[in-house]
N, C-alpha and C positions, 0 to 999 in steps of 0.2 A: 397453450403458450402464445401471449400474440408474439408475432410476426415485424420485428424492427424496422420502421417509417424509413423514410430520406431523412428526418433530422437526424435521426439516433443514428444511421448507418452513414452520412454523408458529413455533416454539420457538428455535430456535438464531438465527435474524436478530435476536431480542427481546433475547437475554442478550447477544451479539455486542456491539450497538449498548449495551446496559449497561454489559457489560464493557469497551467504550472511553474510557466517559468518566471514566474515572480521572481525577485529577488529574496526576497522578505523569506522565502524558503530553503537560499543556499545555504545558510547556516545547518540547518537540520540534516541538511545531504550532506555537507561535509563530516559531519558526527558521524552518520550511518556508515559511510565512506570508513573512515577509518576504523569501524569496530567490527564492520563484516571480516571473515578470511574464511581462508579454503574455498573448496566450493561453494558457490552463491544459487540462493534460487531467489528471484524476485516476484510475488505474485503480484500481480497488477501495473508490468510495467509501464504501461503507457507508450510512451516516444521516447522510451530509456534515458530518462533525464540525470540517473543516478550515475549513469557509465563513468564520468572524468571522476568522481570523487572518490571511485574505491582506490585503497592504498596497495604495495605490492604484497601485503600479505594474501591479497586475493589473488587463487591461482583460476578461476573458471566462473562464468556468469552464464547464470538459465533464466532468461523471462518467460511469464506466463500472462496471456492476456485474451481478454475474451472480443476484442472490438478488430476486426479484420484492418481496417485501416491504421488503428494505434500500431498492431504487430508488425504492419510495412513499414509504419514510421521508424520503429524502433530497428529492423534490420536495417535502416539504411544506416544506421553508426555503428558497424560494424567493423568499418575499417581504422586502420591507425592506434586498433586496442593492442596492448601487450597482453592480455590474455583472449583465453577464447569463452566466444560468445556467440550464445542461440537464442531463437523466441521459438515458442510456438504459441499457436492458439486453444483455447482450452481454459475452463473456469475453475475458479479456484475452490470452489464443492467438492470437483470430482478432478484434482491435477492428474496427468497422461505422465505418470512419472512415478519409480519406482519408490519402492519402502528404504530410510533409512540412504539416502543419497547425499544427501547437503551438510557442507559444516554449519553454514547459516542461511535462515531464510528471513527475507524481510519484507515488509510493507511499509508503502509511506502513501497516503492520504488514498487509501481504495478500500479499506475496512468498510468505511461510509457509505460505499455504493455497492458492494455482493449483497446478493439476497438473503445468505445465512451468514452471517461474521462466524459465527460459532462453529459451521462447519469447517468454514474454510482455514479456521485456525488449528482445528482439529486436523484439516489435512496437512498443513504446516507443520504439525506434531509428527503424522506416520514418517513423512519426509527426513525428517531431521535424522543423522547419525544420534549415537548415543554420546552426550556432553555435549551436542550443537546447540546452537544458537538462537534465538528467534528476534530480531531488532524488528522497531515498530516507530513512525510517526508520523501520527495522524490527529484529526479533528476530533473532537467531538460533545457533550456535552458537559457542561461551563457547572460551577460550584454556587452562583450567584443565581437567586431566585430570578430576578427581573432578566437575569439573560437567558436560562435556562424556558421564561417562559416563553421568548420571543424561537427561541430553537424551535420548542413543540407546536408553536404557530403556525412555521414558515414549513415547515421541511414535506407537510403533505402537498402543497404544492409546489415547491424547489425539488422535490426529488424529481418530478416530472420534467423539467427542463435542465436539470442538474444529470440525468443520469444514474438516477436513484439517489444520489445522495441525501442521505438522513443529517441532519447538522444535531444530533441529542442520543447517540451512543455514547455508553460508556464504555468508553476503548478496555480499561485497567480491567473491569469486567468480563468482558467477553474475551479477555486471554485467559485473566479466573477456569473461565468454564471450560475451555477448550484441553483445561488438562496442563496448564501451565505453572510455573512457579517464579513470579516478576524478583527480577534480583536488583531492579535501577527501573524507577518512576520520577519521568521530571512533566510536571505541568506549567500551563501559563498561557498568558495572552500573547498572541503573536499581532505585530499590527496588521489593523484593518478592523472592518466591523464585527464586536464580539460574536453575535451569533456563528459568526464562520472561522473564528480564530482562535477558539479555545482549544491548546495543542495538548496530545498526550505523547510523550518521547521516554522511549525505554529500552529498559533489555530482559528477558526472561527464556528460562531453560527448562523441558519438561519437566513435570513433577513427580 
């Protein structure tokens, strides 16, 4: 396994956590926001960007994230929540977390950079109570030949300064595989350049 640089461990958590707070993406969070409840697991929080949008049917928030700096980020908004709220560190392969915990689990825009999507949805499965939840929105590959060919161009070298990120996953897919059952698929271009904007936003419950 190589061994994470100064950019990966210094640099790229900085612009990451930058580069989310687009605007063009509060839309999305506020949706996730209000469909989460119960307990929450978050894989990939980042710098807990999601935290102001959940509604009060959420009684409890768990991030999980693998970037030692994202995980400081994200505890320093800890305070001023009405509910409670942890991070640890730890990938989403293998979550440090019990079978059957969470009412919902969600992902927004980290599907694109774990190594296995399929595992990690699969652990998103063991996690889940029985009737919980799984919300998801993320990037990924676009329905349009000419964009879809510009994804499989770019993404061998943007995953390297991107953080892995792949831009030509099919999100709807790899919840398919992971044992899942989609009960709400909504796609579309979000603005900015398509290669990196083609959204997949949903909800699905094991199968």
């Amino acid at each position: 396994m190589n061994t994470p640089g100064i950019y990966d461990r210094h640099v790229l958590p900085w612009l990451l956590a930058l580069a989310m707070r687009t605007k063009e993406l509060v839309p999305y969070r506020e949706r996730v926001g209000r469909t989460a409840s119960g307990r929450v697991l978050e894989i990939g929080i980042g710098s807990a960007l999601n935290l102001p949008f959940f509604g009060p049917q959420v009684t409890e928030v768990v991030g999980v994230d693998p970037s030692p700096a994202l995980v400081a980020m994200a505890r320093q908004r800890r305070s001023g929540l009405r509910f409670p709220f942890k991070v640890v560190e730890g990938a989403g392969e293998r979550l440090p977390l019990e079978d059957g915990g969470f009412d919902t689990v969600l992902t927004t825009w980290s599907l694109c950079s774990v190594a296995d999507p399929v595992q990690v949805l699969r652990e998103a499965r063991r996690v889940l109570r029985p009737g919980g939840q799984l919300l998801f929105a993320e990037h990924g590959r676009a329905p349009d030949a000419g964009v879809r060919w510009w994804q499989d161009t770019l993404t061998p070298a943007w995953r390297h300064v991107a953080g892995g990120c792949h831009l030509n996953r099919r999100v709807d897919e790899l919840v398919g595989a992971a044992g899942f059952r989609l009960d709400d698929l909504r796609t579309g271009y979000a603005r900015g350049p398509r290669p990196m904007t083609f959204m997949y936003e949903g909800r699905a419950k094991p199968g």
